[in-house]
C-alpha positions, 0 to 999 in steps of 0.5 A: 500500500505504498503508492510507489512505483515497480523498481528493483532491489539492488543490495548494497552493503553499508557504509559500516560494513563496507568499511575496507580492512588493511590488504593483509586481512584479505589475504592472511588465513582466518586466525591472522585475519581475526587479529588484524581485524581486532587491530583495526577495530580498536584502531577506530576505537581510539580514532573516536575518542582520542581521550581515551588513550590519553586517560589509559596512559594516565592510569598507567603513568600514576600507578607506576609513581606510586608502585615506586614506594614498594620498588624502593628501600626506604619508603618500603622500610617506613610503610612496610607493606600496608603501602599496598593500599596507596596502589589499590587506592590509585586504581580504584579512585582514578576516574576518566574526568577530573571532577569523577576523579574528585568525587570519587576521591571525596567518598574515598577520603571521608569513607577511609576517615570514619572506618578507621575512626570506627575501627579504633574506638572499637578496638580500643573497646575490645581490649577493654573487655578482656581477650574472652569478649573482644572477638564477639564485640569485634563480630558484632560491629562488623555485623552493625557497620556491614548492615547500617552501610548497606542500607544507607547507600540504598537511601534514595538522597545517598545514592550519590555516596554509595562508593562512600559507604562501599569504603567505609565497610571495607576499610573497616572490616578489613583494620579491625580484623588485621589489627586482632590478629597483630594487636596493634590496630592503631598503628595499623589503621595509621599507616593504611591512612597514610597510604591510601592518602599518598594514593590519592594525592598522587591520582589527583596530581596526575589527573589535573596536572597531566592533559587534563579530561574536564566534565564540564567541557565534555558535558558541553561538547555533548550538548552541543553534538545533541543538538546538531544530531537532532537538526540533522536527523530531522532534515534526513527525515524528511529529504527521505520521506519527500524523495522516497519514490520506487524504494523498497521498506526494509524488512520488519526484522531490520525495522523493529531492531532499528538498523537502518546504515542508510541514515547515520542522522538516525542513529545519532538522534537516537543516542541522544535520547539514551544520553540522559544518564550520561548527562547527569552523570557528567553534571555531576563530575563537573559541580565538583571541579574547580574554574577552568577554560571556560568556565571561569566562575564559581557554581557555574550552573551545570545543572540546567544542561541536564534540563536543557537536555531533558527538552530537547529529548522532548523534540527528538521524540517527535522526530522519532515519531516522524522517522516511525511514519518514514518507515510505517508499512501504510504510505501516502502515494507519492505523488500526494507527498509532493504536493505539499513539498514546498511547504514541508521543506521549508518547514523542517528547513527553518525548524532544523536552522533554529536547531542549529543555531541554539547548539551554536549559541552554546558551543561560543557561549553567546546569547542572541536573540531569536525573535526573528527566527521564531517568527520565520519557523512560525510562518513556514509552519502556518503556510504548511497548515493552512496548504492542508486545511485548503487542500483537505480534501486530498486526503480523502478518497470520498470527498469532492474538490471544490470549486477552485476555478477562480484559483487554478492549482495545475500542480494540484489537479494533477495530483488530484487525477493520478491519485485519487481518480486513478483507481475508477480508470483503472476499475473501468478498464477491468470492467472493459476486460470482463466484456471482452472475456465475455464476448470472445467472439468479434468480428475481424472486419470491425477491428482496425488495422492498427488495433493491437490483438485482443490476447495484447488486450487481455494482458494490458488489462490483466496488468493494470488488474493486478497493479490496482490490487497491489497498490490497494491492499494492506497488508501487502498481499500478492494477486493470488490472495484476491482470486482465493477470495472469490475471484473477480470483484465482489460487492465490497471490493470498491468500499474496501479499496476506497477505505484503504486509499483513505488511510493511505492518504492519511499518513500524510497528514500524521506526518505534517502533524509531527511535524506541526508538533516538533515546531511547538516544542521548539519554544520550550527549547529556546526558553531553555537556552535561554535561561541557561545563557542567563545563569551561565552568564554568555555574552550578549550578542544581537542577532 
């Protein structure tokens, strides 16, 4: 029921897929190939994101400053071995951004602090009471702290201190017990706090001092590739609903997992839509770093790119509802799409422009106004409504044009007879063909010379038979499921036909809607950015 022309199906891999390997892949055998492969593979990896290897690197870089305690004598004969901890702190608390690095370091400070406070009053409690209670003094905190910390970091307002908690039974349990069995738990819990505060200094040294990866700015790249991801989508959208002529639907398996590698745009307006975590998580990490680059004044209000994200995930989903009706089973025909080209074009044009711009007033930190853009999406919108509200009829099969002979529309009447009038054509040479069949008897004299013969007849008639009844069925059926039916026209064959056009007809119209739609929303989105460049404090800029 797609209203589109014959064509033929030429496979062609994706761009993913297409993606040439070195030539030694090709020509080694299948276990060299499998790891010149895993070569590439992390090669785009870390092409991605050139940070990634830079955050390795660092890792590697503090572990190994701090490994330095333990490789030499003299720090060695001083820590002895609960030096170990400075390296288990180092490779738990070092976080991909500077501000994670920091709250984690927090949480691991603070929760390292109380258990060994907690571990020394209790242990200072079980000597007290004598060697005969103090292991079931000794088992019964443990059970306290393992119960009242797991509990606590279930806590919905705690949540954000869960790896403190973590810390704090560990750390805890870990003393107390240690220093029972070498009965010196003051001087136990003493030095792992020192290590585990050499750990952190030295991660935080690395992390800020050694190319640091900041939160803050990551966050903004995010925002502003969100932004650029939804423009882009939207456009592709509609360039490939509006030219979507003699194209096959993909199969409904390749539709339900999502994999269209025709339409990148697609993808990454998709992963905007899961990056809502990811930005509150960098939101978080950047409230705990300090002014840098950019971001030069204290509580810089980070936490309006999580709102500013929230609505503009408000606008990718109508552009997801418009990418569902691209690849619905039931089309408008083609023709009738085009009809309305110009208005939806420059609709989705100056919706995606206005997109555009915003993303573009983040990344510079510049704050234009936008009442003149406002009001060119607004009118492109108001010209798209009213082309549907004047042509209405169009998308019913059961309704009469109206009298317009004082405004010629060619485009439209044209559209008006390949569409909806072609099924009545089309009927009229089936019924010529039944009179055929029924008098297969003519005279010769009275057929012209230059008439073709009547089998060419019969197969010109029985193509358009069968052209009509693909194009008018849902779900798609081939001819044979007619002729199982009964065969021939039944009394509710013209009903159903004329029900079904309509609904055809009709998606078009849900496509303009969602369209209608996506530009409302746009308001909330300028709101947004506009009260983030007022707490953020952008330049001013007239536009």
């Amino acid at each position: 029921m797609n209203g589109k022309k014959g064509s033929i199906e030429i496979n062609i891999p994706s761009a993913t897929k297409a993606k040439v390997l070195p030539e030694a892949c090709k020509k080694s055998g299948a276990s060299s190939f499998s790891f010149n492969a895993w070569i590439w593979n992390v090669w785009e990896f870390c092409k991605e994101d050139s940070n990634r290897v830079l955050f390795s690197l660092k890792v590697g870089l503090a572990v190994l400053l701090v490994s330095l305690l333990i490789l030499f004598q003299a720090p060695y004969e001083l820590f002895g071995n609960n030096i170990i901890w400075s390296i288990l702190t180092v490779a738990i608390m070092f976080e991909y951004t500077v501000g994670a690095t920091f709250n984690r370091g927090f949480n691991r400070a603070l929760g390292s602090l109380l258990a060994g406070i907690l571990a020394i009053a209790v242990a200072q409690l079980a000597l007290r009471t004598g060697r005969v209670t103090e292991p079931f003094i000794i088992g019964t905190s443990i059970f306290l702290i393992g119960t009242v910390t797991s509990f606590m970091k279930l806590w919905p307002s705690l949540v954000p201190y869960e790896y403190g908690f973590r810390v704090i039974l560990f750390t805890f349990c870990l003393i107390i017990v240690s220093g029972y069995r070498i009965g010196t738990p003051i001087k136990t819990a003493m030095d792992r706090l020192y290590s585990i505060a050499i750990g952190a200094f030295v991660a935080v040294l690395v992390n800020v001092l050694v190319c640091p990866i900041w939160a803050g700015e990551q966050l903004h790249k995010e925002m502003v590739k969100s932004f650029n991801a939804v423009a882009d989508s939207l456009e592709e959208c509609v360039k490939k609903y509006l030219a979507d002529e003699g194209l096959e639907h993909p199969e409904f398996s390749k539709t339900v997992m999502d994999e269209f590698p025709d339409e990148p745009a697609y993808r990454k307006c998709r992963s905007t839509l899961n990056s809502s975590s990811k930005l509150e998580s960098l939101a978080n990490s950047a409230k705990w770093e300090p002014p840098h680059g950019r971001f030069r004044h204290f509580f810089y209000p980070w936490s309006e790119y999580v709102k500013v994200g929230a609505v503009l995930r408000y606008c990718a989903y109508e552009v997801m509802a418009l990418h569902g009706v691209l690849h619905s089973e039931i089309q408008a025909p083609y023709n009738l799409r085009i009809t309305f080209q110009s208005e939806i074009e420059d609709a989705a044009r100056q919706a995606a422009e206005l997109v555009r711009i915003l993303g573009k007033d983040i990344s510079s930190m510049r704050r234009s106004l936008k009442t003149s853009l406002l009001k060119r999406v607004h009118n492109s919108t108001e010209k798209l409504q009213r082309a549907i509200d004047t042509h209405s009829y169009l998308l019913t099969s059961n309704c009469d044009p109206p009298d317009n002979s004082s405004k010629p529309l060619p485009k439209l009447s044209f559209t008006l007879s390949s569409t909806l009038y072609d099924l009545s054509n089309q009927l009229a040479n089936l019924d010529q063909s039944n009179d055929l069949q029924k008098n297969p008897n003519p005279t010769t004299q009275n057929t012209p010379s230059g008439s073709p013969p009547l089998a060419r007849t019969e197969s010109y008639h029985e193509t358009m038979r069968k052209q009509s009844r693909r194009l008018h069925s849902w779900p798609s059926r081939e001819v044979d499921a007619f002729e199982e039916e009964g065969g021939g026209l039944s009394a509710d064959v013209l009903p159903r036909m004329s029900a079904l056009e309509s609904t055809a007809a009709l998606s078009l119209a849900t496509f303009t809607s969602l369209l209608i739609e996506f530009v409302a929303r746009l308001d909330h989105l300028v709101e947004a950015v506009d009260e983030l460049s007022k707490m953020a404090k952008f330049k001013h800029e007239v536009f």
